[in-house]
C-alpha positions in Angstrom: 6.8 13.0 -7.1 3.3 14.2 -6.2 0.7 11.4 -5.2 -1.2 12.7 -8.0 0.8 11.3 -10.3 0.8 7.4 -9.3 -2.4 6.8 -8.0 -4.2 7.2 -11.3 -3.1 4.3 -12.8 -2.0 2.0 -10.1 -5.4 -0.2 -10.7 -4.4 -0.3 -14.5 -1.3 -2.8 -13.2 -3.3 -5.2 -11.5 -5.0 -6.0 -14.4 -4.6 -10.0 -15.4 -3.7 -10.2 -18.7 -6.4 -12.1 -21.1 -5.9 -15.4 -22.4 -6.0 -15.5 -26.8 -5.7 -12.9 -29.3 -6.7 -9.7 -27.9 -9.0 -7.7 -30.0 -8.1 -4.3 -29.2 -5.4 -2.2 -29.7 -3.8 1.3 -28.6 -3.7 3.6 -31.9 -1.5 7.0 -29.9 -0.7 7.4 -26.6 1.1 10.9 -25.4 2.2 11.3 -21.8 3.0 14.6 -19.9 6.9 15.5 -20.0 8.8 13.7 -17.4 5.6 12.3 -15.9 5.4 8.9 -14.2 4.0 6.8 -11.3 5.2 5.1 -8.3 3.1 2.2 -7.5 3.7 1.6 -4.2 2.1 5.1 -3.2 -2.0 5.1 -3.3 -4.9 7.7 -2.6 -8.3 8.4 -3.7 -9.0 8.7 -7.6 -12.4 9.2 -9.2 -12.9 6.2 -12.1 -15.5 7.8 -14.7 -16.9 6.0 -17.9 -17.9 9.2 -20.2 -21.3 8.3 -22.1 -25.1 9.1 -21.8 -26.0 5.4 -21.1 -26.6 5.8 -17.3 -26.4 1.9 -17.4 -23.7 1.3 -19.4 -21.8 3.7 -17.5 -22.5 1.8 -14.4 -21.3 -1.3 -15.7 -18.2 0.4 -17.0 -17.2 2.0 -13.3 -17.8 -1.0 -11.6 -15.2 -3.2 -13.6 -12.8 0.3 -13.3 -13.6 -0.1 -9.8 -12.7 -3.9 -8.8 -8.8 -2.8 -9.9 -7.6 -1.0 -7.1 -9.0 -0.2 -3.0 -8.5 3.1 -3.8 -10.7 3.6 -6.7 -14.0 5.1 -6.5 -16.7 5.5 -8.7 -18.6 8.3 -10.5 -22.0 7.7 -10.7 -22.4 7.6 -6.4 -20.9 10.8 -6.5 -22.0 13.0 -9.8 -24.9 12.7 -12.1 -25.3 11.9 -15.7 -25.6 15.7 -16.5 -22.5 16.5 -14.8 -19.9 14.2 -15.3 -20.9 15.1 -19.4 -21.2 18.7 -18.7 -18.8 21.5 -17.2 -15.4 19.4 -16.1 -14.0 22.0 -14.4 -17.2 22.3 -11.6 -16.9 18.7 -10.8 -13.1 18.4 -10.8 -13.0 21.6 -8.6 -15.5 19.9 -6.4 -13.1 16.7 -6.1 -10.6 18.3 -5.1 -12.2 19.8 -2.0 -13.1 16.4 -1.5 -9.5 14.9 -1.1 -9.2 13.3 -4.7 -5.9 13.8 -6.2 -6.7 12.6 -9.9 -9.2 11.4 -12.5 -9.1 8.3 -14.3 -12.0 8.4 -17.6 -12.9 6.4 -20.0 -14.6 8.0 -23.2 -16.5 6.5 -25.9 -15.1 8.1 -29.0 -17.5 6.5 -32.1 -17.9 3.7 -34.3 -17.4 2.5 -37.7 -17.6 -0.3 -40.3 -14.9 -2.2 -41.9 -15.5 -5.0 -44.9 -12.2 -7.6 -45.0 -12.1 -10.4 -47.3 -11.5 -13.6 -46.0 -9.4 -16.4 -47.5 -10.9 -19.5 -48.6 -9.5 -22.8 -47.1 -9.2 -26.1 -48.4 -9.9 -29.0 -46.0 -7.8 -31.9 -46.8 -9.4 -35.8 -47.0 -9.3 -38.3 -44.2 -8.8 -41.8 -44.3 -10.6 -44.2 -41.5 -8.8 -46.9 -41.2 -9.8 -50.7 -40.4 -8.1 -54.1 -39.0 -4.3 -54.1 -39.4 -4.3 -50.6 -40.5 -5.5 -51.3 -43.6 -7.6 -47.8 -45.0 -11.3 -48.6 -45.4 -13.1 -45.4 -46.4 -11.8 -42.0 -47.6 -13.7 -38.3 -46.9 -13.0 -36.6 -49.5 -11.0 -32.9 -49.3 -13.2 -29.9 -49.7 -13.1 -26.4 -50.5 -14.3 -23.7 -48.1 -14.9 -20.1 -50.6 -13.5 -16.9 -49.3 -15.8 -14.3 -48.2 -16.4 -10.6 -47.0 -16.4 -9.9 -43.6 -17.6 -7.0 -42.0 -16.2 -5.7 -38.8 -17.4 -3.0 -35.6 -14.8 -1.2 -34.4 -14.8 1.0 -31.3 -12.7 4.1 -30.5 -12.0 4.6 -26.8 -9.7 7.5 -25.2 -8.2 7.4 -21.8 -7.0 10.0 -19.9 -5.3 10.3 -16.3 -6.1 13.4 -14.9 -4.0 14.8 -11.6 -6.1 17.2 -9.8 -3.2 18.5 -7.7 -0.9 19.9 -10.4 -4.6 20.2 -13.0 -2.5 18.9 -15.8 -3.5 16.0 -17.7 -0.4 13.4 -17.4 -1.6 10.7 -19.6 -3.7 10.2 -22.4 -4.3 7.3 -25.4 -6.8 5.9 -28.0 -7.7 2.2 -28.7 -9.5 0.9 -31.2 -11.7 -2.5 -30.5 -12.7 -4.9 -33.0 -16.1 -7.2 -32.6 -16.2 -6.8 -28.9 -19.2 -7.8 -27.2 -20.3 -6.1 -23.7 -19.5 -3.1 -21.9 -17.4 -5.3 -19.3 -15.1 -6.7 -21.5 -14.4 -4.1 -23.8 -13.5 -1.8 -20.5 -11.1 -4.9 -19.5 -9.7 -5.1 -22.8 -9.0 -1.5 -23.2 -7.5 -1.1 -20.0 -4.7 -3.7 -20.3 -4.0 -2.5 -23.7 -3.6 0.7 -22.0 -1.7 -1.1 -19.4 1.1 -2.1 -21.5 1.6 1.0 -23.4 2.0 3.1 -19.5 5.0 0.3 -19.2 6.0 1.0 -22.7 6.1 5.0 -22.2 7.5 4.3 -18.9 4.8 6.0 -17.1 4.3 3.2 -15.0 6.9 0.2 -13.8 6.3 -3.2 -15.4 5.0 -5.8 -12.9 
């Protein structure tokens, strides 16, 4: 197995899973035939967050960054106008360099959702006095349902090796009401995480 192949995604692992209800989710994910990793094998690989805002895109290497010694980031090495322009130039150009793969993040759009929301009733509440012996009583209430309307945010990933130029991983997630560039990359990445273990492109650990 080419070190192409496993040092893409060896950061992804290291990523702590979050505490609570994630709010992001993988909608596909396809994987190059017979293609997987083997963590205990790193080199160099280019992180790259896809988007025209130079600052957001910043913000979005540096988490990719903090994963894994071996990642580097984009934006020291590649302008705005390139990384968004002509792929092949750049990936060409990494190659010389000693990179054996591409790991990007790209911001696909984002839409509007309207949910309702059930109503909830709040029971009463007694307060009680000496002995035990109830004193006053809050009265139950009613809370009305309502609509809801929710962001959500469609983000690819794709892992890119350079030394066979064949693209050996690749999924969509969709985020709900995230707020920040930082979490939403930290979110999406161990949702991407745990669908690598579940296409067995990468061991579980």
């Amino acid at each position: 197995m080419n070190a192409s192949q496993f040092v893409l995604c060896a950061g992804l692992v290291s990523v702590i899973a979050m505490t609570g209800c994630s709010s992001t989710t993988m909608l596909e994910s396809r994987k190059a035939t017979g293609a997987s990793v083997d963590l205990d094998r790193l080199n160099k690989v280019l992180v790259v967050a896809k988007t025209t805002d130079e600052a957001a895109r910043r913000v979005a290497e540096d988490r990719m960054a903090t994963y894994h010694k071996s990642f580097r980031v984009s934006y020291s090495v590649f302008s705005q106008k390139e990384i968004m322009g002509n792929e092949g130039k750049y990936k060409e150009s990494l190659k010389k360099a000693g990179y054996d793969g591409v790991l990007t993040i790209r911001f696909l759009g984002k839409g509007k959702e309207t949910r309702y929301v059930q109503g909830t009733y709040i029971p009463g509440t007694y307060q009680s006095g000496p002995f035990g012996r109830p004193v006053s009583y809050n009265p139950g209430y009613y809370l009305p349902g309502y609509y809801r309307e929710d962001v959500k945010n469609w983000i690819e990933v794709d892992v890119f090796s350079l030394v066979r130029n064949q693209l050996l991983w690749s999924g969509v997630t969709e985020s709900t009401n995230l707020s920040g560039v930082d979490k939403t990359v930290t979110e999406v990445l161990d949702e991407v995480r745990r669908h690598m273990i579940k296409d067995k492109f990468i061991g579980g650990g």
